[in-house]
N, C-alpha and C positions, 0 to 999 in steps of 0.2 A: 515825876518819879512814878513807878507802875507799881503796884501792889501786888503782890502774888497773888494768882489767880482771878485779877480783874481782866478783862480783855480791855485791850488798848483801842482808844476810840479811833478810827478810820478820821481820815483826813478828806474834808469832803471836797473841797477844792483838787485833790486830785483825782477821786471819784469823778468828779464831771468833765473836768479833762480825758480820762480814759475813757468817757461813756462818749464824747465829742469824736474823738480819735477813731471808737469803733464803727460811733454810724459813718464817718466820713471813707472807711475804708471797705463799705457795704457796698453791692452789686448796683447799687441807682449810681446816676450821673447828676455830677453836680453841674448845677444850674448857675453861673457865673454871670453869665449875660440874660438873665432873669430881670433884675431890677432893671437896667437899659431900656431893654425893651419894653418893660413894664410905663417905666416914662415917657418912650417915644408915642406911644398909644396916648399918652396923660390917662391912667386908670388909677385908683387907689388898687390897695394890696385886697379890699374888700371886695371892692368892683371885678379886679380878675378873680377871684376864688369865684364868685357867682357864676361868672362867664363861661369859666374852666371846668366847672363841678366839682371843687375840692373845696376842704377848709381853707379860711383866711389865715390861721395858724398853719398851715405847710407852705403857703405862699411867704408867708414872715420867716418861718424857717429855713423854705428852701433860697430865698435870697442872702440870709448872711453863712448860709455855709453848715447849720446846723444838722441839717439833713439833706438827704443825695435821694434822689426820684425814679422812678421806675419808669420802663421805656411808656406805659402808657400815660403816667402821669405829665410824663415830658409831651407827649403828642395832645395832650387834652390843652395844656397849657400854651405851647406852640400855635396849638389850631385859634385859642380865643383871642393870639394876638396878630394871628395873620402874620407869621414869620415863619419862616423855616425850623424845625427845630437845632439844627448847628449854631442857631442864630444864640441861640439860649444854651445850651450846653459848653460845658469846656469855657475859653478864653482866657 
């Protein structure tokens, strides 16, 4: 029941859906065949971040979909695993 003139608390479970939704429909490309490739090498997520020159935290995120990478981050990461970048994009 709402009180007059309380504001209603936000539902945060859909807050972060919506916030999921907007990075995924952002200008980067998602990196689907990220982790694949990540295994064919045997690297951890920490090992490629090093190799790559990004955070370990965008490699974790960009493998489940949480965020979408920009064409240079796609080619830094590409280049540390010796695949093409198509290889990782899309699928």
């Amino acid at each position: 029941m709402m009180i007059p003139g309380e504001a209603e608390e936000p539902d945060v479970s859909q807050q972060q859906g919506h916030l999921r939704e907007a990075r995924s429909r952002g200008r980067g490309a998602r990196l689907l065949g990220l982790k694949a490739a990540r295994y064919r090498k045997a690297l951890t997520q920490s090992e490629l971040a090093t190799l790559a020159g990004v955070s370990p935290s965008s490699v974790r995120a960009l493998e489940v979909g949480l965020r979408t990478a920009y064409p240079k981050t796609v080619k830094k990461l590409a280049r540390a695993l010796d695949v093409e970048t198509e290889e990782i994009v899309g699928q």
